[in-house]
C-alpha positions as CSV (number, residue, x, y, z in Angstrom):
1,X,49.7,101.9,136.1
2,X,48.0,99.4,137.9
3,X,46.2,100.5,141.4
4,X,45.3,98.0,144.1
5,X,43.5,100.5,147.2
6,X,42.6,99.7,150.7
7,X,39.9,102.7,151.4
8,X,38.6,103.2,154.8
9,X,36.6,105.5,156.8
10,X,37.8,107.1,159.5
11,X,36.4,108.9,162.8
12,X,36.7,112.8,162.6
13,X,39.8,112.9,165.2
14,X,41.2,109.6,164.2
15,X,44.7,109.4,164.5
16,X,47.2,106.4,162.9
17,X,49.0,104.5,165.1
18,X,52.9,105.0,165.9
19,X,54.4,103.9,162.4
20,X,57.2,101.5,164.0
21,X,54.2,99.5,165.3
22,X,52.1,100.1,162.1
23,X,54.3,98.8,159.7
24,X,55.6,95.9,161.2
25,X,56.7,93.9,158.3
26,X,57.0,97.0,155.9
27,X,59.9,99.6,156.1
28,X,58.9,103.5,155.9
29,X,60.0,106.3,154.1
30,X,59.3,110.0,153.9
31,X,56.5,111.3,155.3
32,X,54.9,114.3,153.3
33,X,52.0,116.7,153.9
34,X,50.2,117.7,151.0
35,X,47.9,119.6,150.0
36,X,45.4,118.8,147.0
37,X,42.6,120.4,144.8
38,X,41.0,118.0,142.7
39,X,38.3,118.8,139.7
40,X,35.8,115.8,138.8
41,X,34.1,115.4,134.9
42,X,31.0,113.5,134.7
43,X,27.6,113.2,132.8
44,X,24.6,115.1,133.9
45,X,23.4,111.4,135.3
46,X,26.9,110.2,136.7
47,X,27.6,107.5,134.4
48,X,31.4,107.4,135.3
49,X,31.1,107.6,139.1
50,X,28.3,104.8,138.8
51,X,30.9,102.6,137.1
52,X,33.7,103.1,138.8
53,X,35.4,105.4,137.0
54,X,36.7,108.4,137.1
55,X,38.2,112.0,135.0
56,X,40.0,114.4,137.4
57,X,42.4,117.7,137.0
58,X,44.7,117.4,140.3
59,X,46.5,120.3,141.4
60,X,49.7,118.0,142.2
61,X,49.7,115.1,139.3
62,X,47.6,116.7,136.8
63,X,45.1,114.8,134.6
64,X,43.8,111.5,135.4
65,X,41.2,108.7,134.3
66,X,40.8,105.5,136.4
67,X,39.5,102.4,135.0
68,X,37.7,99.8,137.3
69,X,38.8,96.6,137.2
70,X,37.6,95.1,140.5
71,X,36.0,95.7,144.2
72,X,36.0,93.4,147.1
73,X,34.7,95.0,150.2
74,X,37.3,97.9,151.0
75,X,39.9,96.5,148.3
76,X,40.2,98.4,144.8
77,X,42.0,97.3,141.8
78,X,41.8,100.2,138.9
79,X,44.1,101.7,136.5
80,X,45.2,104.3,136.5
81,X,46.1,106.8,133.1
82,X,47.8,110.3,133.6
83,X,47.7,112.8,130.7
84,X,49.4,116.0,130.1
85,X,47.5,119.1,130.0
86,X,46.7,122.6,131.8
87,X,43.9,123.1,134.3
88,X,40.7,123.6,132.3
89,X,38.7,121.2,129.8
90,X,40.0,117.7,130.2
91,X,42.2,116.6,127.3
92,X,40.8,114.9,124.2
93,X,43.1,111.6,125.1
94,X,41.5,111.5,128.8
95,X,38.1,112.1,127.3
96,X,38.1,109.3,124.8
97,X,39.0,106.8,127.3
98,X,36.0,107.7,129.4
99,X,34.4,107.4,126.0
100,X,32.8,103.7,126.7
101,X,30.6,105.1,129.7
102,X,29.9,109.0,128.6
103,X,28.5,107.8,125.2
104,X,26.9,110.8,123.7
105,X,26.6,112.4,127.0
106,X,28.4,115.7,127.7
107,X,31.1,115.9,130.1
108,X,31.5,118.8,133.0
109,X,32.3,119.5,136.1
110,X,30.4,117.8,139.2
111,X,32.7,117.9,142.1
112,X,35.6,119.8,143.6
113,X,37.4,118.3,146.7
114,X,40.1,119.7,148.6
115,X,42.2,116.8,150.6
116,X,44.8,118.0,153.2
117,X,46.6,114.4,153.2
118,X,49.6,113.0,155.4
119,X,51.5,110.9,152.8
120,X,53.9,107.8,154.7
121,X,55.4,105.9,152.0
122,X,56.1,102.2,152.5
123,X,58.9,100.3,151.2
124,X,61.0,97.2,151.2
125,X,64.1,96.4,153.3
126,X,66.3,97.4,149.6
127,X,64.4,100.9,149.9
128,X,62.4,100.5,147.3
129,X,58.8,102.1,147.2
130,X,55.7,99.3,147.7
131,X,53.0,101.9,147.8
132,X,51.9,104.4,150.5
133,X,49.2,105.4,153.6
134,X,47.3,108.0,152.7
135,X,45.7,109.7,155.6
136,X,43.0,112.5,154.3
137,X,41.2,114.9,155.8
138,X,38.7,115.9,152.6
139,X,35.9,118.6,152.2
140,X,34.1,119.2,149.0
141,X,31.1,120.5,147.2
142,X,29.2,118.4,144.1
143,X,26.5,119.5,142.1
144,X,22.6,119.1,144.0
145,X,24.9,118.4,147.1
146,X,25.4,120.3,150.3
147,X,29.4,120.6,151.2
148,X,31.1,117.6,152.5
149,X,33.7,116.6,154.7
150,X,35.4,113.3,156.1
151,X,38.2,111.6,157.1
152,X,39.6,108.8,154.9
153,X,42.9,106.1,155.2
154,X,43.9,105.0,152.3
155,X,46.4,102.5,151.1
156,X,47.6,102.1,147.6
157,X,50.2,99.7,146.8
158,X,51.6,97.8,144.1
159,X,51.8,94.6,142.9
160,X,55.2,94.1,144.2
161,X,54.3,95.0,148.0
162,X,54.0,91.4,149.7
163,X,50.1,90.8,150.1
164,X,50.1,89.1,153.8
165,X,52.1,92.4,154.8
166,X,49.6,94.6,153.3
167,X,47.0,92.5,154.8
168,X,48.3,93.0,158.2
169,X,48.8,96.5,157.9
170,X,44.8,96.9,156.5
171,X,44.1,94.9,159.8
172,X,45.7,96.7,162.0
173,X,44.3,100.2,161.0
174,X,40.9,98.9,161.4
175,X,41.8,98.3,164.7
176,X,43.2,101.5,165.6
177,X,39.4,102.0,164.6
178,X,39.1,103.2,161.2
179,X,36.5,101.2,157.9
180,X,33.6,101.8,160.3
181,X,31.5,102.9,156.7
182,X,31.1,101.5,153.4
183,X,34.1,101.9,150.8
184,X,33.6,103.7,147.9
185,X,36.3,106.6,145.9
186,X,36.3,110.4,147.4
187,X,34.4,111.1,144.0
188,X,31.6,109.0,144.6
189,X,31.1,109.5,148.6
190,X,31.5,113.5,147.8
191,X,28.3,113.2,145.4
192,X,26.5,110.9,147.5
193,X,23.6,108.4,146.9
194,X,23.1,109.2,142.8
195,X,26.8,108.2,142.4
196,X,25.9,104.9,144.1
197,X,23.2,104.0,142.0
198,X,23.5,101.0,140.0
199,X,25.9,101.6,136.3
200,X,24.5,101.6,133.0
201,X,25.9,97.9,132.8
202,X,25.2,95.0,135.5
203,X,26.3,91.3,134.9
204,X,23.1,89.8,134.1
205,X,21.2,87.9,136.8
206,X,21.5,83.9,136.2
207,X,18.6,82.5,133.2
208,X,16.7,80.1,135.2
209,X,15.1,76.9,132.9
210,X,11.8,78.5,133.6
211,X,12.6,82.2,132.4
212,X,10.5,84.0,130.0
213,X,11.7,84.7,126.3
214,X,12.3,88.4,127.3
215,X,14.5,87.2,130.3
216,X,16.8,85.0,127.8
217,X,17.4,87.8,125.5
218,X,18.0,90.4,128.0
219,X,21.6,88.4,129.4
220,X,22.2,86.9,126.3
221,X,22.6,90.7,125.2
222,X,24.0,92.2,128.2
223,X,26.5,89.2,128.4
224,X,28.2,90.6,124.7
225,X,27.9,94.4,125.4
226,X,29.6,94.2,129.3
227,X,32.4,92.3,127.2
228,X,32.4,94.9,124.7
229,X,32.6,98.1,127.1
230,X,35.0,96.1,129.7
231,X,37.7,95.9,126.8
232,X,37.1,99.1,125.3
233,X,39.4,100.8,127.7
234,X,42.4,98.5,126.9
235,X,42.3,98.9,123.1
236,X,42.6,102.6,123.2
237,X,45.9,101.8,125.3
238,X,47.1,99.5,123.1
239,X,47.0,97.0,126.1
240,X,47.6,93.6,124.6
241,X,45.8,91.7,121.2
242,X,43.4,89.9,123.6
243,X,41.5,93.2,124.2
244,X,40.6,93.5,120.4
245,X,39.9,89.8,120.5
246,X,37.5,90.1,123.2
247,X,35.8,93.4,121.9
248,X,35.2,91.6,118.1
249,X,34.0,88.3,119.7
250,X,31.6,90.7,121.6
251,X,30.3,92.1,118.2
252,X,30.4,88.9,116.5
253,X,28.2,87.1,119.4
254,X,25.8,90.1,119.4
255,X,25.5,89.8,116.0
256,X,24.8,86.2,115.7
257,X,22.7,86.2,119.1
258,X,20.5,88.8,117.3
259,X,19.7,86.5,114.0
260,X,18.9,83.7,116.3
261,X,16.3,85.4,118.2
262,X,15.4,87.2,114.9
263,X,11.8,85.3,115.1
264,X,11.0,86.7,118.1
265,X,12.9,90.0,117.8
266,X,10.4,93.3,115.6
267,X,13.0,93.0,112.8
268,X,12.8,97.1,112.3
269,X,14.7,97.3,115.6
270,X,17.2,94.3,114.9
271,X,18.2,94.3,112.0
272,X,19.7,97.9,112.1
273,X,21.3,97.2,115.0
274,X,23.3,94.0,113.1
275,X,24.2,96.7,110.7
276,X,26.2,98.8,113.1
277,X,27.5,95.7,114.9
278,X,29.0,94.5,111.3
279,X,30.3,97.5,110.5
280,X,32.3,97.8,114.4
281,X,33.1,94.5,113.9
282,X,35.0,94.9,110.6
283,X,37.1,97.9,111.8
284,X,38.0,95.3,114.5
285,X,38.4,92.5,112.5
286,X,41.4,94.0,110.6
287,X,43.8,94.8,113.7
288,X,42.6,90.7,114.9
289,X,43.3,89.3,111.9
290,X,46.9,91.0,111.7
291,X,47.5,90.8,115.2
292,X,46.8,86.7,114.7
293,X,48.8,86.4,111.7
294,X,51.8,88.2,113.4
295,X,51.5,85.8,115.9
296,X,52.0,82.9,113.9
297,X,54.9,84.5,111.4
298,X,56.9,85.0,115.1
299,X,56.7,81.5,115.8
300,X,57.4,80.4,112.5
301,X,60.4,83.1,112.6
302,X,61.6,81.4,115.7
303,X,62.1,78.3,114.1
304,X,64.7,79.6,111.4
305,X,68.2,79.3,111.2
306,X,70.2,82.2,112.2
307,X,71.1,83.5,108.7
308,X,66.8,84.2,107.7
309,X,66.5,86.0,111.2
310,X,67.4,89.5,109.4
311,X,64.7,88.9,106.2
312,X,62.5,87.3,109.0
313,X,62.4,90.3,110.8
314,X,61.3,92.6,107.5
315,X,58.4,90.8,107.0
316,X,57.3,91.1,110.7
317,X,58.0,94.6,110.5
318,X,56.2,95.0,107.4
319,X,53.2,92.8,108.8
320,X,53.4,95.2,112.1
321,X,53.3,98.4,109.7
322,X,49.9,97.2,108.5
323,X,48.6,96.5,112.1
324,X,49.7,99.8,113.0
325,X,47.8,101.7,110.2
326,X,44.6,99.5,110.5
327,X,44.9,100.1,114.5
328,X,44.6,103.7,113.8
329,X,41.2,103.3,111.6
330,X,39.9,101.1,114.1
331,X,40.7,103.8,116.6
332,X,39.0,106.9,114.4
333,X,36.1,104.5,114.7
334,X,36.0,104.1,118.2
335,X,36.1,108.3,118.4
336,X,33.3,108.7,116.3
337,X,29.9,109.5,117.0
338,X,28.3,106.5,115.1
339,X,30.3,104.5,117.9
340,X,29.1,106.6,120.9
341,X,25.8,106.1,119.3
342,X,25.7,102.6,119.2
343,X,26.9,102.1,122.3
344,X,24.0,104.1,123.3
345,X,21.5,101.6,121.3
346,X,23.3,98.5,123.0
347,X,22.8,100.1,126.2
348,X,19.3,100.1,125.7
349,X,18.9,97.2,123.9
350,X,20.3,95.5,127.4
351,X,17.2,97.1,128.9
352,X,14.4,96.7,126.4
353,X,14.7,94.9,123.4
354,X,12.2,94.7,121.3
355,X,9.8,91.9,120.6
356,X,7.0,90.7,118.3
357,X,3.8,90.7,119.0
358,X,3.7,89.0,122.8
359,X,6.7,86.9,122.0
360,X,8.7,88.4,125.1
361,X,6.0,86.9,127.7
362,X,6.1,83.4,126.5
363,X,8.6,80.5,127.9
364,X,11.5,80.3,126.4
365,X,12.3,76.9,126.6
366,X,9.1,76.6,124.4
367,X,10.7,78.7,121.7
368,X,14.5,78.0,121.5
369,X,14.1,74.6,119.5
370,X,12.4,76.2,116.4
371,X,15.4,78.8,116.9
372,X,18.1,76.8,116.9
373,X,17.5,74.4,113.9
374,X,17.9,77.0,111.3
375,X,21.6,77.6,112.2
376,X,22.4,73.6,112.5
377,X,20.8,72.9,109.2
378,X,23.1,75.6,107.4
379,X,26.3,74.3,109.0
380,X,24.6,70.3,107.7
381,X,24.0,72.0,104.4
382,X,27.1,73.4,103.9
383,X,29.0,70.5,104.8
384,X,27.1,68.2,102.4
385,X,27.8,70.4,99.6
386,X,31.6,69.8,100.3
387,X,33.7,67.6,97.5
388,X,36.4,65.1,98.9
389,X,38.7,68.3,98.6
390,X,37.1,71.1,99.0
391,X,38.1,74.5,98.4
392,X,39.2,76.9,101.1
393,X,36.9,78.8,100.8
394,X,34.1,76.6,101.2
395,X,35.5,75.1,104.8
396,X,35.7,78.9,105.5
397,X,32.1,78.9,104.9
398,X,31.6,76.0,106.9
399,X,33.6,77.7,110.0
400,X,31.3,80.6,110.1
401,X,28.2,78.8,109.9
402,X,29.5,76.6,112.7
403,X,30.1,79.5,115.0
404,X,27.0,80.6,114.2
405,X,25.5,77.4,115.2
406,X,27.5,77.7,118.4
407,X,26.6,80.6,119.3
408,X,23.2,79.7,119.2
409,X,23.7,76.7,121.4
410,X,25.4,79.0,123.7
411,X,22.4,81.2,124.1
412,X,19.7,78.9,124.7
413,X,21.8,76.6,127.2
414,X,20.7,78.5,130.6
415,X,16.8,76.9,129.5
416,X,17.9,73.8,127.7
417,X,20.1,72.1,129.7
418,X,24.0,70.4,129.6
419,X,23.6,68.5,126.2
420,X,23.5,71.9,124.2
421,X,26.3,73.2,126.1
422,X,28.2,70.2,125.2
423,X,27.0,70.0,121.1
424,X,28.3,74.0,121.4
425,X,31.7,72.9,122.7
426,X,31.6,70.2,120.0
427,X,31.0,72.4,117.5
428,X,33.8,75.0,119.0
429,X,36.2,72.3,118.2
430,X,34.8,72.2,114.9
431,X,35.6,75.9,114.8
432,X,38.5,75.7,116.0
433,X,40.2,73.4,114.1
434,X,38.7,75.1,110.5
435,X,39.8,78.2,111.9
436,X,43.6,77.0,112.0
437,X,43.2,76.1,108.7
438,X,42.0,79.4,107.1
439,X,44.5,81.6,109.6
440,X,47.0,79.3,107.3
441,X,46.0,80.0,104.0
442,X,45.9,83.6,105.0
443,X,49.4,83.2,106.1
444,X,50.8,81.5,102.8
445,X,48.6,84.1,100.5
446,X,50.3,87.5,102.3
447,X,53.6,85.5,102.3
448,X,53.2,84.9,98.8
449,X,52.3,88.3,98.0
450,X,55.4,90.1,100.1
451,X,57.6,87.6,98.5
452,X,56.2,89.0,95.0
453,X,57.0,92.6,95.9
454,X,60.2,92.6,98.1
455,X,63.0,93.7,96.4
456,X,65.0,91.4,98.2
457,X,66.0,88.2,96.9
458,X,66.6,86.7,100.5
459,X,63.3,88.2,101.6
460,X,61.2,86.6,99.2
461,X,63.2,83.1,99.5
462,X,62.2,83.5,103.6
463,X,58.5,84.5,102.9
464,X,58.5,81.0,100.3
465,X,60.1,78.8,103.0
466,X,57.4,80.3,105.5
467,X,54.5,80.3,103.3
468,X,56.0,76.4,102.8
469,X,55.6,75.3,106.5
470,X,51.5,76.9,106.3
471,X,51.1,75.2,103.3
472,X,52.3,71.8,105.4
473,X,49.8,72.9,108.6
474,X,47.0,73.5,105.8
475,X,46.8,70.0,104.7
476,X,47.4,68.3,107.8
477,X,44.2,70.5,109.3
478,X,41.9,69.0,106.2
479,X,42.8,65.5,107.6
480,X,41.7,66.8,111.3
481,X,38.0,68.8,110.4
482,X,36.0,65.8,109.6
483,X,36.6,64.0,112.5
484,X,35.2,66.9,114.6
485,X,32.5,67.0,112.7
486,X,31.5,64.0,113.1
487,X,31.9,64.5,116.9
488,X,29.9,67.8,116.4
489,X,26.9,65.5,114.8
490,X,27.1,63.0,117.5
491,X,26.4,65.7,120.1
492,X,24.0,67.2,118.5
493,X,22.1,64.0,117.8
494,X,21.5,64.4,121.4
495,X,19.8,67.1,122.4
């Protein structure tokens, strides 16, 4: 469930206003009081409060995490997960979702809080419910902490509640004289300042053209690992193919950032560290590849005549059977240690990488041209070795060298300027357009091969009219790549 709060500190003996002039603009329904004990998991160091989230045991909803997703002054947008489960140790579900920020720390408890709240729920002129005032009178007691208490207004609504109405309302409770303080969850005000230290994870601060080699590598790596850790959440929920996009173009650019800096980089810290990367990103890769490939059998499928729409349909739920089962290795990976472990070495390496010699002190728009050659020349390389029709394989070849050579444009950009952001967007085309052409043959080879083994006749004759209209996209896409390359060349030419 989505979450969008309002949080605001009130005065001790604060009181709301009437609710007919409150909520002009809002209807009202019942109005509860409740009572609440709440249980908060953490890490010894607070690694979930620091981000944002959170792990509780509520006496009247049970278990819950909440994921951040974005804070603007008192204004919250989380999600929010419940999970079943008795009062005790958190369930394993709830805990592998908080996975991306415990790591290989233990969770345990490090707050109680006791909320006596006045629930008014809001709702629309049909009666339905928008969301709800929260007004909480809370006490607590955290670990190193002396007891606290406060008075808080909260208002949570959904996406449906109209936003200048829930605008207004905000407004007009700060002027009844609540929001005096800074906003922040019950968890994090109830263990005060170490819960509102910075997280693990920060966007990195802008690259300026003068920055050091040290600086460059530092947000080129802490770029990949926040996209990483963001999506994390979302492909344990199952929450849409992009997440698992996101995450293996996180690995891949961590990957290919860490071979491009590999002259500067000790190598004995590295090069390790690419090993662990590969190895996420082929648990990854699988549930990509077959979540693009169904994408492109459904709109093929879309196209057919009426009477293929039942064989259609077995082959997409053949193709979403072999998601399914390489979703579930992907997702004994992501509970493993060796994952909570490398997200512990990415963590650090955001912090400290580690350099030859005195390599991290030096300029780094002194250093990036000698780095960035290497990659252009294999992508040259590669295409030279090309006949007039090449095999698939080879363009493959040729695609993955060009994203290598992208990514390595990408990187050194912040110190070198527009023209290698533009030969890096030059070269995504590149990509892009090689890339249609091997998620084709892909798409004709597993056609081909559930054609060989269905045991229906009008199931294999679907999978050869499909496999067919790839076969037509894969030759039209070899008369597209060289023209992109030799718009790639061009913009390289003038860096």
């Amino acid at each position: 469930m989505e979450e969008h709060e309002h949080k605001l500190v009130a005065p001790p003996d604060f009181e709301l206003p009437p609710l007919d002039e409150l909520l002009d603009g809002l209807g009202h329904g019942a109005v509860e009081q409740i009572e609440q004990e709440a249980t908060y998991f953490d890490t010894p160091d607070l690694r979930l409060s620091r981000a944002g989230a959170s792990l509780r045991y509520r006496s009247d909803d049970g278990w819950t995490v909440k994921i951040p997703r974005s804070q603007q002054g008192d204004a919250f947008e989380r999600t929010e997960v419940s999970f079943q489960g008795e009062r005790g140790l958190p369930p394993a579900p709830a805990t592998e979702l908080v996975r991306v920020w415990a790591r290989t720390a233990p969770l345990g408890v490090v707050a109680r809080i006791r909320t006596q709240r006045t629930r008014v729920e809001l709702c629309d002129d049909a009666g339905h419910v928008l969301g709800e005032i929260d007004d909480d009178q809370v006490t607590g007691t955290a670990m190193h902490q002396q007891p606290v208490a406060f008075h808080e207004i909260e208002v949570e609504t959904s996406e449906a509640a109209p936003a200048k109405a829930v605008d207004r309302l905000v407004h007009r409770i700060r002027k009844a004289g609540a929001g005096s303080g800074p906003a922040m969850p019950k968890i994090t005000r109830a263990l005060g300042p170490d819960a509102q230290a910075p997280p693990d994870l920060s966007p990195p601060r802008s690259v300026r053209t003068d920055a050091t080699v040290e600086q460059l590598v530092r947000a080129v790596i802490t770029d990949s690992v926040l996209r990483l850790t963001e999506h994390d959440p979302a492909i344990r929920l199952d929450a849409g193919a992009e997440a698992v996009h996101q995450a293996r173009v996180a690995t891949r650019r961590l990957r290919s950032d860490l071979r491009t800096f590999r002259p500067v980089l000790d190598p004995s810290w590295s090069e390790p560290l690419r090993v662990e990367l590969r190895w996420l990103g082929g648990a990854l890769g699988k549930v990509r590849d077959a979540d693009v490939l169904l994408g492109l059998l459904e709109a093929k499928c879309g196209a057919l005549d009426p009477a293929s729409q039942d064989p259609a349909r077995e082959l997409l739920d053949r193709l979403a059977a072999m998601r399914e089962r390489d979703r579930e290795e992907l997702l004994d990976a992501l509970r493993s240690d060796r994952y909570a472990t490398l997200l512990d070495r990415l963590v650090a390496a955001t912090r400290s990488p580690r350099f030859r010699d005195h390599a991290r002190r030096r300029r780094a728009a002194k250093v990036v041209g000698r780095l960035i050659r290497p990659p252009w020349k294999r992508v040259r390389k590669g295409v030279r070795r090309l006949s007039d029709d090449p095999e698939d394989a080879q363009l493959h070849e040729v695609r993955k060298r060009a994203k290598q050579a992208r990514y390595a444009l990408e990187a050194v950009s912040p110190v070198t300027g527009k023209r290698a952001a533009r030969a890096a967007k030059r070269l995504a085309d590149l990509q892009d357009v090689l890339g249609d052409h091997q998620d084709a043959v892909v798409a004709a080879r597993w056609l081909h091969d559930a054609a060989v083994d269905s045991e229906q006749a009008e199931t294999a004759y679907v999978a050869g009219v499909l496999a067919g209209s790839f076969h037509e996209d894969r030759r039209r896409l070899r008369r597209e790549w060289a023209g992109t390359w030799r718009r790639a060349q061009r913009a390289h030419h003038r860096i």
